[in-house]
C-alpha positions as CSV (number, residue, x, y, z in Angstrom):
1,X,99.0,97.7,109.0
2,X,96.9,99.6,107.6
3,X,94.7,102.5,108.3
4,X,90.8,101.9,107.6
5,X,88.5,102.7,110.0
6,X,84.6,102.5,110.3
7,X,82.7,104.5,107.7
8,X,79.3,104.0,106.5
9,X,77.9,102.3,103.2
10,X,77.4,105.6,100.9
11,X,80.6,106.7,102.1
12,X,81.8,103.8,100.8
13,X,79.8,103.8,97.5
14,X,80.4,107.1,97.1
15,X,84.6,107.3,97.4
16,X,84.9,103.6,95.2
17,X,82.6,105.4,92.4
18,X,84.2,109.2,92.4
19,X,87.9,108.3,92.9
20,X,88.1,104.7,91.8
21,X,86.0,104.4,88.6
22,X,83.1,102.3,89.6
23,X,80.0,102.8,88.9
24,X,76.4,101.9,90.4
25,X,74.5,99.4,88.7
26,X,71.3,98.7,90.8
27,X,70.4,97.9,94.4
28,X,68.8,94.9,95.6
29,X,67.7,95.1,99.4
30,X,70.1,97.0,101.4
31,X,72.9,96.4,99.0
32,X,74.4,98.5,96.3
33,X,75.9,96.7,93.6
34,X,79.0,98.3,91.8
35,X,81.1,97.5,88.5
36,X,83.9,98.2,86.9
37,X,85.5,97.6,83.3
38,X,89.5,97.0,82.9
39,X,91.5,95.7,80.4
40,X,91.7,92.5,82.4
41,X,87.4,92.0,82.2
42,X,84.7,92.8,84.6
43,X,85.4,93.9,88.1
44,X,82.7,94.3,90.9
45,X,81.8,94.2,94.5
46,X,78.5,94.6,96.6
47,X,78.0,97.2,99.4
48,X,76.0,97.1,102.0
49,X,74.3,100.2,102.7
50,X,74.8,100.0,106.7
51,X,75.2,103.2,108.4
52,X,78.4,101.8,110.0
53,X,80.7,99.1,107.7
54,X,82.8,96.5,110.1
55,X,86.6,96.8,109.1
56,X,85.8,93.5,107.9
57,X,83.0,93.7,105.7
58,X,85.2,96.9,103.9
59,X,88.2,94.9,103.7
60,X,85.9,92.1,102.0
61,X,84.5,94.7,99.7
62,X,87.5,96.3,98.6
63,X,89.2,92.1,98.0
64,X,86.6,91.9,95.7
65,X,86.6,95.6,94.0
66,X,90.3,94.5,93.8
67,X,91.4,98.0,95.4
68,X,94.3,98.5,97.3
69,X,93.5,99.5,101.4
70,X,96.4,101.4,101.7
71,X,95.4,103.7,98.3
72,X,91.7,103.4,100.2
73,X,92.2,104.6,102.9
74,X,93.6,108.0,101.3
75,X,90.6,109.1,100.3
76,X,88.8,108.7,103.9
């Protein structure tokens, strides 16, 4: 199981661009878009910038950022 909790949208941004490589693109509304470049192509994912992210929503986010929760939730 693992061991994400509740943290806010810039928190979110802010530990996927600093410790994961992404970087922000633009925003559009209340959501932060962020990409990626690997060897394998493109990656991305959209935050939203909430002050509280569901466990949910981040574990949607990171599917999509292709980041694993476990090496996430290190960094929290």
């Amino acid at each position: 199981m693992s061991k994400l909790r509740k943290i806010s949208g810039k928190k979110c941004v802010k530990v996927l661009c600093n410790r994961f490589g992404f970087h922000y693109v633009r925003q559009k509304g209340s959501h932060s878009i962020l990409k990626k470049e690997t060897p394998l192509g493109e990656r991305g994912t959209v935050v939203p910038n909430h002050s509280e992210l569901k466990i949910g929503t981040l574990k949607g986010i990171l599917k999509l950022a292709e980041v694993d929760e476990k090496e996430f939730s290190i960094f929290l």
